[in-house]
C-alpha positions in Angstrom: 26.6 -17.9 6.3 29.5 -17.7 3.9 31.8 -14.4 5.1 32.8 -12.7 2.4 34.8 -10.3 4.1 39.2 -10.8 3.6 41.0 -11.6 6.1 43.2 -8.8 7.0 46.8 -8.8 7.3 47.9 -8.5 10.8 50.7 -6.8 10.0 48.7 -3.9 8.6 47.4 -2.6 11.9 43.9 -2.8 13.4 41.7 -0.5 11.4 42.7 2.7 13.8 44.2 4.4 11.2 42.5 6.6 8.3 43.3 3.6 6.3 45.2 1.6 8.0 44.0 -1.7 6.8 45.7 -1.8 3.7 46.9 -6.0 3.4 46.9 -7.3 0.2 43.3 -7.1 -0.4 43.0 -3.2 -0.3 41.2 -2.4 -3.6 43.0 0.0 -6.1 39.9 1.8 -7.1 35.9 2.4 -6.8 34.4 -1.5 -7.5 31.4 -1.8 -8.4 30.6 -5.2 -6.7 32.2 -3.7 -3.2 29.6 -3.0 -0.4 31.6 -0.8 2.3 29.3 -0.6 5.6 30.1 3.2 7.2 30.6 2.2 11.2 31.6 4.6 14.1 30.6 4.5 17.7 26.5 5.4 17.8 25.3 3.2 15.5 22.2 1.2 15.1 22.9 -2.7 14.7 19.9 -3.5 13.4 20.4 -1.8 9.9 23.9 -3.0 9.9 23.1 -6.7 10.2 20.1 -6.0 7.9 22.7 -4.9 5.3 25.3 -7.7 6.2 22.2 -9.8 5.6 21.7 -9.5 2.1 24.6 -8.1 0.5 27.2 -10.5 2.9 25.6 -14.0 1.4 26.3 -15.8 -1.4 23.3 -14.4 -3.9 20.9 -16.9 -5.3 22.5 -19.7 -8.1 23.1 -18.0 -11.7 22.6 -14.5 -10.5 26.6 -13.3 -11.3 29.6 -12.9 -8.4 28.5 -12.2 -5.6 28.9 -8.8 -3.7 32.1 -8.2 -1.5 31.3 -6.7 1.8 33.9 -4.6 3.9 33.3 -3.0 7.1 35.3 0.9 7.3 35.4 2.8 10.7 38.1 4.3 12.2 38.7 1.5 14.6 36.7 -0.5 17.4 33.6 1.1 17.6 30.7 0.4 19.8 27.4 -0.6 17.7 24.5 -1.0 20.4 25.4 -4.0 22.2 28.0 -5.4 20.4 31.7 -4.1 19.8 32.8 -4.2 16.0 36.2 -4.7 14.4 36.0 -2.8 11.3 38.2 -4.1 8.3 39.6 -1.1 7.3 39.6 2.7 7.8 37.0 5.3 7.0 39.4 6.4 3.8 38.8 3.0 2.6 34.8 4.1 1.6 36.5 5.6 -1.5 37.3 2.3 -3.2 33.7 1.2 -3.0 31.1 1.0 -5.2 28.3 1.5 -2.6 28.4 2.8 0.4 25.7 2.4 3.4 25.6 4.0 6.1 23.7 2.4 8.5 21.3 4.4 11.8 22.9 6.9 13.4 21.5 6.8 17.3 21.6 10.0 18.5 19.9 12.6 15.9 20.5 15.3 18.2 24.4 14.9 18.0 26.4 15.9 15.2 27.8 13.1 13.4 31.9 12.4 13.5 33.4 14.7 11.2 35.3 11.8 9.8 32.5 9.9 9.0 31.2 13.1 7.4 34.3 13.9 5.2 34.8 10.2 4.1 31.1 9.9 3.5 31.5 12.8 0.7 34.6 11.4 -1.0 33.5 8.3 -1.9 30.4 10.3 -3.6 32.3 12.4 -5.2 35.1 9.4 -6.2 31.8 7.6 -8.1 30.2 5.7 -5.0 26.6 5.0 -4.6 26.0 6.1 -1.7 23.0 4.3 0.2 21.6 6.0 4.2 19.5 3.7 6.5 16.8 5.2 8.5 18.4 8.6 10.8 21.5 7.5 8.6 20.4 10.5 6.1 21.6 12.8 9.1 25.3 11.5 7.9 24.3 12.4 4.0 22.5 15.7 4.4 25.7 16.8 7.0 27.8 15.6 3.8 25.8 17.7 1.4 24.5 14.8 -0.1 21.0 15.3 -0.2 21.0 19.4 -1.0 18.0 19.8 -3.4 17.0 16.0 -3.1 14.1 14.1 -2.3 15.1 11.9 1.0 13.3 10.3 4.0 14.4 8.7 7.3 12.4 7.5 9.7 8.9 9.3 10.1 9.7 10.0 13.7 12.8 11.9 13.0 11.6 13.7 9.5 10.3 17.1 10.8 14.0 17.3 12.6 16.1 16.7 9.1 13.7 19.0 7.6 14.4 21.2 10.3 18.0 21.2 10.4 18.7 20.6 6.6 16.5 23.1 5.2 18.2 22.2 1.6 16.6 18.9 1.6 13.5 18.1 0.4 12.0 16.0 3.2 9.2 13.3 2.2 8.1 11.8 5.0 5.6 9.4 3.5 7.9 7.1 1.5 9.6 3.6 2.3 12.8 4.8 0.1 14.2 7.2 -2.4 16.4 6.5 -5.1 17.8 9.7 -6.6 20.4 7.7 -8.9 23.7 8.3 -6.9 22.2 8.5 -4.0 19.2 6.7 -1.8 17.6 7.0 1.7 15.4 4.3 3.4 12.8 5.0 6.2 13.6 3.4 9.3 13.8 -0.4 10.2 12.5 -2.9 7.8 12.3 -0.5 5.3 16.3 -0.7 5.0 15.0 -4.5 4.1 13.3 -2.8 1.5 16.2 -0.4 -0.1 18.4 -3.6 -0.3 16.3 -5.3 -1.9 15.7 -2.7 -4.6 20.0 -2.6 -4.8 19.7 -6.2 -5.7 17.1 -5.2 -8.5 19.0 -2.9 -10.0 22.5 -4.7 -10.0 20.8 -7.9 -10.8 17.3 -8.3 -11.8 13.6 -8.8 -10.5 14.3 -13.0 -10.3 17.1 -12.6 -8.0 15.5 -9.9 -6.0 12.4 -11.6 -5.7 14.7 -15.6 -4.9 16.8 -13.0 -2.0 13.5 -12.2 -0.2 12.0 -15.8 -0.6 14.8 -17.3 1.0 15.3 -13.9 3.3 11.5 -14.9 3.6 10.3 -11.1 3.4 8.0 -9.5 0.9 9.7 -9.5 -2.2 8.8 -5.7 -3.3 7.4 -3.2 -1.3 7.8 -0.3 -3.8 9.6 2.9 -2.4 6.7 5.1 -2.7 4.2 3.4 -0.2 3.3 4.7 2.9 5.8 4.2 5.9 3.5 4.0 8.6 1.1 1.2 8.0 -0.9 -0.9 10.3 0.8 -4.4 9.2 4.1 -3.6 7.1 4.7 -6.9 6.3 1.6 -8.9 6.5 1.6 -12.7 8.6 0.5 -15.3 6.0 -3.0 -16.1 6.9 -3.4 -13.8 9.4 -5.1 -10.5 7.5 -8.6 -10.3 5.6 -6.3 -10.4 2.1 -4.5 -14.0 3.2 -6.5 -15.6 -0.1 -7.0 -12.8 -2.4 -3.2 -11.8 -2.8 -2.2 -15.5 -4.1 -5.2 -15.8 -5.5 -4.3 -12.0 -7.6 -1.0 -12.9 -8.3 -2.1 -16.4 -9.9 -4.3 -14.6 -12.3 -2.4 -11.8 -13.5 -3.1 -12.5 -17.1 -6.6 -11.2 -16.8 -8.0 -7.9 -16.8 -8.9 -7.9 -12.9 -11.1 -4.7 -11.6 -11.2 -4.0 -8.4 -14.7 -5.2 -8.3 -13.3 -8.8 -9.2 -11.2 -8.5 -6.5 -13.9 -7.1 -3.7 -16.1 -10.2 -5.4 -13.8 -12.7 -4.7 -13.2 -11.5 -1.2 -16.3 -11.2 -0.6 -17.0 -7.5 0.7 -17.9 -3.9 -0.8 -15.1 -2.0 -2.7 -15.3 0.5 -0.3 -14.2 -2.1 2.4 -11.4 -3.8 0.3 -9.6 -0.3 -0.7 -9.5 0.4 3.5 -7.9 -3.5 4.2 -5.4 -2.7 1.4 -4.5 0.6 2.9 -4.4 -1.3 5.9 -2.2 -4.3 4.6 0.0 -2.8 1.9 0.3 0.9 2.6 -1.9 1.4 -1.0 -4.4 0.8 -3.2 -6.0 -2.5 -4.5 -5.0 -0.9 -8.1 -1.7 0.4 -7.3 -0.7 -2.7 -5.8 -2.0 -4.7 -8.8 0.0 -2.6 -11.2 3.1 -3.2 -9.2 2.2 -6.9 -9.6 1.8 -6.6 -12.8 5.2 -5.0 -13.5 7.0 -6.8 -11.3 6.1 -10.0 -13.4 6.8 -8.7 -16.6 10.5 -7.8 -15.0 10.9 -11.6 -14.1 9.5 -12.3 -18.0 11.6 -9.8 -20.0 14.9 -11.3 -17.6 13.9 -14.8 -18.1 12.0 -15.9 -21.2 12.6 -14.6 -24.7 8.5 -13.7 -25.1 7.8 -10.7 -27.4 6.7 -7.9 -25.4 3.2 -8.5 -27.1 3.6 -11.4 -25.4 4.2 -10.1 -21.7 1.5 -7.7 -21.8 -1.0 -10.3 -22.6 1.0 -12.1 -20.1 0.5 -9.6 -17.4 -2.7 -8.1 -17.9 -1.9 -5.1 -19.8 -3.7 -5.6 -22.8 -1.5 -4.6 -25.4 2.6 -3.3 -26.1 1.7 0.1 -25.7 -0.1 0.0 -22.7 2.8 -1.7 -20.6 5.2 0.6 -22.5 3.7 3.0 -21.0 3.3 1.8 -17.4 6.6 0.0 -17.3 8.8 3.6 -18.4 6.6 5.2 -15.9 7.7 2.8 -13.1 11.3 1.4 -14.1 12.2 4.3 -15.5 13.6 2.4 -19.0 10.9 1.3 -22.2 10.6 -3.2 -21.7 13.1 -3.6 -24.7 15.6 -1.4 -22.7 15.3 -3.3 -19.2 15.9 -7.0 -20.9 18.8 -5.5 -23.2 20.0 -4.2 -19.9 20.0 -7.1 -18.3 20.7 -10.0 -20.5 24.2 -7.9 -21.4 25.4 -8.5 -17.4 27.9 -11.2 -17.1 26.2 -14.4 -15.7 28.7 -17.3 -14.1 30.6 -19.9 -16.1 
């Protein structure tokens, strides 16, 4: 893996400081492209390498500069197992555009005030500010989430709901993204929320290129159900192995969910419990998620009218996937590819 954090002059300490790394790499201001991972002593490693993971890599070829990753904690702190060296201090979070914070491990503990305080400046200095899991027990002691829609982990929900009455607890969702701010559920979902950063900064193709070479799902969408039976389903080894390729091969057509128990041979009734089962939803939820999702890649990548897409997709007409796209992306088609085709690409 190519490390894209600096080096760190020496000279500049060892990261015990507020902000004591501060070499010649120290940004002057938030940056948009800068991920700044939040670590103290009681943190998760799993999340953290999750987010190292994706934003830490080189992103797939033509997708614009990559991200720049920074670790911030007020010195050597103890993740699980391992012992990090963070690359600057907490006060560093500031200069970020987003900033993660990753599990915190003991809910019942108060998390640093440091942590805390640093969390809610770089919010209020224009950072987006991303929690992981029982990392929303940082954001909602920062304030964050007062009158928001969050989640964490289903096991801990009832306790932030508990503790944060100001937060509007919703314990049934992989993430939530409230603009500024966004909480995951707990493990892979964090897989899931990074994934929907990249989507946003860059665009369905190199979300969707991320998780094939990531080889993960390329779009669970926030809303489905966090506790499912097989959150990321083996290939070939659950009753929808062939219909899924089979779906997404044929999304030009105006599938029912009657084509779809036909071709796997077994009632509707059946077929709406394995996709529960599977993919947290519905055999017509998941379809129109398909559905959107490839007319994201088409409006990125092709100059089709949107006439064009929805015939493409299965929508029927303009209006129809006018209509369902605003609902999902939250922008009209003609919006989302102006949006994107204006982000600088690579020479």
């Amino acid at each position: 893996m190519t490390r894209t954090i600096p080096d760190v002059d020496t000279d500049a300490g060892t990261g015990t400081g507020s902000d004591a790394c501060t070499g010649t790499d120290a940004l002057t201001g938030p940056d948009a492209g800068t991920v700044a991972l939040a670590v103290t002593d009681g943190m998760l490693h799993f999340e953290l390498s999750v987010a190292y993971e994706v934003f830490g890599d080189s992103l797939p070829s033509g997708a614009g500069p990559d991200y720049h990753v920074v670790a911030c904690g007020p010195g050597a702190v103890r993740v699980g197992r391992f012992t990090l060296e963070p690359d600057y201090g907490l006060d560093h979070l500031r200069r970020a555009g987003t900033v993660i914070v990753p599990a915190w491990a003991d809910v019942d503990e108060d998390p640093p005030a440091g942590l805390v305080d640093a969390v809610r400046a770089a919010h209020e200095a224009g950072a987006r500010v991303v929690s992981f899991c029982t990392g929303a027990f940082v954001l909602a002691a920062a304030g964050l989430l007062d009158g928001r829609r969050a989640t964490t982990h289903w096991v801990h929900t009832e306790a932030l709901a508990a503790r944060y009455p100001r937060v509007e607890v919703d314990p049934d969702v992989l993430y939530v993204d409230n603009g500024s701010v966004l909480t995951s559920a707990g493990k892979a979902a964090a897989m899931d929320l990074c994934l929907h950063l990249v989507r946003l900064d860059h665009g369905s193709s190199t979300a969707n290129a991320l998780a094939r070479r990531l080889v993960v799902p390329p779009h669970r969408p926030g809303g489905q159900a966090q506790f499912v039976t097989t959150p990321v389903p083996a290939q070939g080894n659950h009753p929808l192995a062939e219909l899924l390729p089979w779906v997404s091969e044929r999304l030009d057509h105006p599938l029912t969910v009657e084509d779809l128990a036909r071709q796997a041979r077994m009632s509707s009734r059946h077929l709406g419990r394995h996709f529960r089962s599977v993919t947290g939803t519905t055999p017509l939820q998941w379809l129109l998620a398909q559905r959107i999702r490839h007319a994201q890649e088409l409006l990125e990548t092709t100059e089709d009218s949107v006439d064009a897409i929805a015939a493409a997709t299965g929508m029927g007409t303009a209006t129809t996937l006018r209509r369902h796209f605003n609902r999902a992306v939250g922008v009209p088609p003609d919006t989302y590819r102006r949006t994107f085709r204006s982000r600088p690409r690579p020479a």
